[in-house]
C-alpha angles and dihedrals in degrees: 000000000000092000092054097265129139120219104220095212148189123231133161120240091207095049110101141302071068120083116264120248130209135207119236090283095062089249119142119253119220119244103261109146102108138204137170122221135166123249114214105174139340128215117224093195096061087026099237146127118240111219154181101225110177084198091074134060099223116087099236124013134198128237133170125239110271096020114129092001085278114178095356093106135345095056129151129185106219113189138165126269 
């Protein structure tokens, strides 16, 4: 992202900070609802990525490091050729 890319990047809606759900058995279901958002920038002092959801109305949203599962896997550099 210092050298002007985007990560094109997974996350799961249902991953915290949302609340957990459970089948009938009480058992925990695994996040598993996916979405792919990019991430444009991050900022280290609040701790949060900086992204383009096109989930949100908003241009760019907020999200701390760690919420949704966001960069941890599923992450792709796009650049310009």
């Amino acid at each position: 992202m210092r050298n002007g890319k985007f990560v094109n990047s997974g996350l799961y809606l249902d991953a915290p900070p949302a609340e957990p759900k459970y089948n009938e058995k009480n058992e925990k279901i695994e996040p598993h609802q996916g979405h792919r958002v990019y991430i444009v920038g991050f900022g280290d002092a609040r701790g949060e990525w900086i992204v383009n959801d096109s989930n949100k109305e908003e241009e760019l949203t907020r999200y701390p490091y760690g919420a949704y599962e966001l960069g941890n896997r599923w992450s792709t550099i796009l650049e310009k050729k």
